[in-house]
C-alpha positions in Angstrom: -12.9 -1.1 -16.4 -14.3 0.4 -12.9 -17.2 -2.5 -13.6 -14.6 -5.4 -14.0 -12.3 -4.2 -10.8 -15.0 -4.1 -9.0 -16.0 -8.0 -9.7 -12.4 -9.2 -9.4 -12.4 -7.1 -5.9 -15.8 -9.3 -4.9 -14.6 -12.3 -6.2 -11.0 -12.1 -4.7 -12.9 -11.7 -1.4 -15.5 -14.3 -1.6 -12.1 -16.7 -2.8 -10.6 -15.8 0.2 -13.6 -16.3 2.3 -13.8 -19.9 0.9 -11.0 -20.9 0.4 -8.2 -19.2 2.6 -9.4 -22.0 5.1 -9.3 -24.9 2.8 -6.6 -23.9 0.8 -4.2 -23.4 4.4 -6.0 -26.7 5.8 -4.5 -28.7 2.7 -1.2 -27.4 3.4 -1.7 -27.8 7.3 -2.8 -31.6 6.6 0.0 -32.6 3.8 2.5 -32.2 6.6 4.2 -28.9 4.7 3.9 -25.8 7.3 4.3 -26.9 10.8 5.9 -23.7 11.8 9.2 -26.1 13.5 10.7 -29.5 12.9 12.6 -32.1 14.4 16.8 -31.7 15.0 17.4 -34.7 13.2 16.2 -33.6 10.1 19.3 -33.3 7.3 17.1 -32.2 4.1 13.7 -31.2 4.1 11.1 -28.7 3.0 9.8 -27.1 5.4 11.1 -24.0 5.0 7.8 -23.2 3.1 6.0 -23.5 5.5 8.8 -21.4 7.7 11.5 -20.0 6.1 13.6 -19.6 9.0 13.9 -23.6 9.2 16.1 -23.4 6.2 19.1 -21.5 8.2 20.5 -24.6 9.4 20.8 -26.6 5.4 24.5 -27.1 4.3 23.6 -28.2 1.1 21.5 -27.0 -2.2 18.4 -28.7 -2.3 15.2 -29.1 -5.1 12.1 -30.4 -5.1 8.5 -30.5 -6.2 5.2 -31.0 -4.7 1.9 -31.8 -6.3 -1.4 -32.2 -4.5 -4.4 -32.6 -5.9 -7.0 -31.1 -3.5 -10.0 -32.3 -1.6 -13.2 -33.0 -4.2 -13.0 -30.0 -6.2 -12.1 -31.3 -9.5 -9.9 -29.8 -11.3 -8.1 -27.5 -8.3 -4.4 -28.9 -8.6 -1.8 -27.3 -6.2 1.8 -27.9 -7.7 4.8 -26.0 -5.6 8.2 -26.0 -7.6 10.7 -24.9 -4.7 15.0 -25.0 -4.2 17.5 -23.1 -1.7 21.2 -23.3 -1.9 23.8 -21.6 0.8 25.3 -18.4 0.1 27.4 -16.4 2.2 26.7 -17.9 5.4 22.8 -17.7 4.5 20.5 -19.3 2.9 18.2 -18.2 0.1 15.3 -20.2 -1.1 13.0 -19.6 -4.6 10.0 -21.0 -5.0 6.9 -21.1 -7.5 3.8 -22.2 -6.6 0.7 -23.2 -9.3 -3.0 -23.8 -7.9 -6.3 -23.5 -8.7 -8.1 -24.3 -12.3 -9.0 -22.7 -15.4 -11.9 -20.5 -13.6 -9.8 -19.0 -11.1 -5.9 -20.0 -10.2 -3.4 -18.3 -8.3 0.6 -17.8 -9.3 3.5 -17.4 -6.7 7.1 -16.5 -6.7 8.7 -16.3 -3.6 12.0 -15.2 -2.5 13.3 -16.0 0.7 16.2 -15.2 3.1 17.3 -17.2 6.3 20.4 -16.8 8.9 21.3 -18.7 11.9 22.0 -15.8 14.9 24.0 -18.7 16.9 22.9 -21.6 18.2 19.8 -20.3 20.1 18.3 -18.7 17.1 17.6 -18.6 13.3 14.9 -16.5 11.2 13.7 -15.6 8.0 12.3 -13.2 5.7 10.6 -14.2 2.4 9.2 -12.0 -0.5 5.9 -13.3 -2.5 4.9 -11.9 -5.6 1.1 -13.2 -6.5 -0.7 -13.3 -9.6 -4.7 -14.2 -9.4 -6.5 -14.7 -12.8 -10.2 -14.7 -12.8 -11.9 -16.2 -16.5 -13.1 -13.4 -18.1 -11.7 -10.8 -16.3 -8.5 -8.9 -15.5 -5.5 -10.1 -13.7 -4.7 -8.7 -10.6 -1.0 -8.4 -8.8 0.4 -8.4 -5.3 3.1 -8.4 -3.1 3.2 -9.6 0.1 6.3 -10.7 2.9 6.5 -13.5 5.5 8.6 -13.7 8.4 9.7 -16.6 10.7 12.0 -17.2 14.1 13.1 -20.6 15.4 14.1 -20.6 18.8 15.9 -23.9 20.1 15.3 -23.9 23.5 17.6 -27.0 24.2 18.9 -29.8 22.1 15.5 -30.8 21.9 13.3 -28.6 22.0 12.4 -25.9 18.9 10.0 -23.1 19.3 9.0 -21.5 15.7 6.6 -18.9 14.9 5.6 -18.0 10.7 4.2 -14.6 9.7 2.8 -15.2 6.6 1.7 -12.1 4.5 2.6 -9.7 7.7 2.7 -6.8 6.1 0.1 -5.0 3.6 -1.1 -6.6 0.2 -1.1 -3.9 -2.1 -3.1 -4.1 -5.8 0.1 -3.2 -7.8 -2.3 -1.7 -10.1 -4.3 0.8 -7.6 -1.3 1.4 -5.6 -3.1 1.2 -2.5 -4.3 -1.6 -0.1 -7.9 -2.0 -1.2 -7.4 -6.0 -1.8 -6.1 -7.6 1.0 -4.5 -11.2 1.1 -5.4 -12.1 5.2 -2.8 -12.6 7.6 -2.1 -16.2 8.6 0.1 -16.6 12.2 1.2 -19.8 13.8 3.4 -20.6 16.6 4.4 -24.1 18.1 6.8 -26.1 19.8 8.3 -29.0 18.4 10.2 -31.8 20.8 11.9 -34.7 20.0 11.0 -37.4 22.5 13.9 -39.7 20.8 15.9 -40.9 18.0 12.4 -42.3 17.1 9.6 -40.1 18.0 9.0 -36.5 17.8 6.1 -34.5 18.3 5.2 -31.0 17.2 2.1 -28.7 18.5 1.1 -25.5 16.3 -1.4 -22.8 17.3 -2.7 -21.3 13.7 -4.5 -18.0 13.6 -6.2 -17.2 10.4 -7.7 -13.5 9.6 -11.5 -14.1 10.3 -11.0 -17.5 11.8 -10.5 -18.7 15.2 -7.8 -20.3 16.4 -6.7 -23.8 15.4 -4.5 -26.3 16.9 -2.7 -28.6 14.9 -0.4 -31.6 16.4 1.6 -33.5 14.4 3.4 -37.1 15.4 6.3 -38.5 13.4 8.3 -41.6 14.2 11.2 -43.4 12.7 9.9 -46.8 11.8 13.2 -47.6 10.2 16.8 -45.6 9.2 15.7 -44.6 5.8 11.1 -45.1 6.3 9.6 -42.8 8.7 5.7 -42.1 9.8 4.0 -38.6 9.9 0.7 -38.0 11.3 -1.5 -34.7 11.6 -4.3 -34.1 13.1 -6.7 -30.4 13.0 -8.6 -29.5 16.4 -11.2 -27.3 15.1 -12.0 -28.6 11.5 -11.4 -32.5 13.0 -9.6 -33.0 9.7 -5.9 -35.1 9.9 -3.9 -36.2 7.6 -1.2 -39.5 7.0 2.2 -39.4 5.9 5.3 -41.4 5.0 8.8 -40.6 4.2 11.5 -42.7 2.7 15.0 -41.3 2.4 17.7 -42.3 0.4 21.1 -41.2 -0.3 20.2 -38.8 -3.0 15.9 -38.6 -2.7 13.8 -37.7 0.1 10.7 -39.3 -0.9 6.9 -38.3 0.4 3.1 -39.4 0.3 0.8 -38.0 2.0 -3.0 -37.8 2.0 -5.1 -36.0 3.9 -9.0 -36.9 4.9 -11.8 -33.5 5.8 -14.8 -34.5 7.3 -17.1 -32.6 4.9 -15.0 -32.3 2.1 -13.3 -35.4 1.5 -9.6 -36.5 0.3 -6.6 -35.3 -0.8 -3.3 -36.7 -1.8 -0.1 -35.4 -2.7 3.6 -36.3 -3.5 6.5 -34.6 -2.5 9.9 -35.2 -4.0 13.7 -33.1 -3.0 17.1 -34.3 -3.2 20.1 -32.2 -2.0 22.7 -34.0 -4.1 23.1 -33.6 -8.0 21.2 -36.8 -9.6 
């Protein structure tokens, strides 16, 4: 048993260590956790990547979005997510798959967001992990993210994400001994026009240095828009488009890394009853 805990402690690590940048690069570069968004937007999911963006949705929404990642076969990342109002809030649930028969990695989340007036909204949002290793025990953790979105003018947005903020703790040991790291990022997003918005994000990783991430989106037509991304520090970017209709919000993106290659993914949310 000690034997075994210690392995899934050095392999948890070494995952993190490999993967942490990869795995938050793919999200970065598939356009999902800019840390604000544009004022025109009327259904979206970006919430995951701040959950304080949801505070202004009027309406349920539900979606899905699968990505296969980068040239490791068989690592899939598939994120089942869906929010409705209540009570003047707005509380999202998501589950999140990824990873492949040798290691993957479970998530239910829980989230929380309020508007505080028109100047400000945040969120809180619970995670509940499960990691399985092949061969070896599963281990358990709980973590919580927290997010602000300032809107410093009509606009202007100013977010900031606090992913896992507070300890991880092995449900098992009851104490801190496995730790998920800290992500932060913090941007400002501005919309230029009816056409063209722009958003900058400063990411800081646990162990990593600081990234900057820009992201450039512009409304080709009513119902087809353009999203692009682009990562300072690992010169990675990624390509986007959206197409809306009534019920569907509709998105493909793929994203290119210099060393490790491509990855595509779909995403798919509606906030009307098909």
């Amino acid at each position: 048993m000690k034997t075994t805990f210690i392995l899934s402690v050095i392999i948890l690590n070494l995952y993190f260590d490999c993967f942490a940048q990869l795995g938050s690069g793919a999200s970065d570069n598939t356009l999902l956790m800019m840390s604000t968004e544009s004022h025109n937007i009327v259904q979206s999911s970006s919430f995951i990547g701040n959950q304080a963006l949801a505070a202004k949705l009027e309406k349920p929404i539900y979606g899905v979005f699968s990505e296969r990642k980068y040239i490791f076969e068989g690592i899939n990342n598939v994120i089942l997510f869906g929010g409705l109002p209540v009570f003047r809030n707005y509380v999202t649930a998501g589950l999140n798959f990824s990873g492949n028969d040798w290691f993957n990695q479970t998530l239910i989340s829980l989230g929380i967001s309020k508007s505080l007036g028109v100047k400000m909204d945040i969120g809180l949002r619970f995670n509940y992990f499960i990691e399985h290793f092949s061969g070896y025990e599963s281990n358990n953790f709980l973590s919580a993210d927290a997010g602000f979105v300032f809107h410093l003018s009509s606009k202007v947005n100013l977010g900031l994400q606090i992913d896992n903020a507070c300890a991880v703790f092995l449900l098992k040991a009851r104490k801190p001994e496995v730790n998920i790291p800290y992500r932060c990022k913090w941007g400002l997003g501005y919309d230029i026009s009816d056409q063209f918005f722009i958003g900058v994000d400063f990411v800081k990783e646990e162990n990593f240095k600081i990234n900057l991430v820009t992201l450039l989106k512009y409304q080709l037509k009513k119902k087809i828009s353009i999203k692009y991304t682009v990562s300072a520090i690992q010169m990675s970017n990624a390509i986007g488009i959206e197409w809306f209709q009534k019920k569907i919000h509709f998105q493909f993106v793929c994203a290119r890394h210099p060393q490790l290659g491509y990855s595509a993914g779909v995403i798919i949310c509606s906030n009307q009853i098909l």
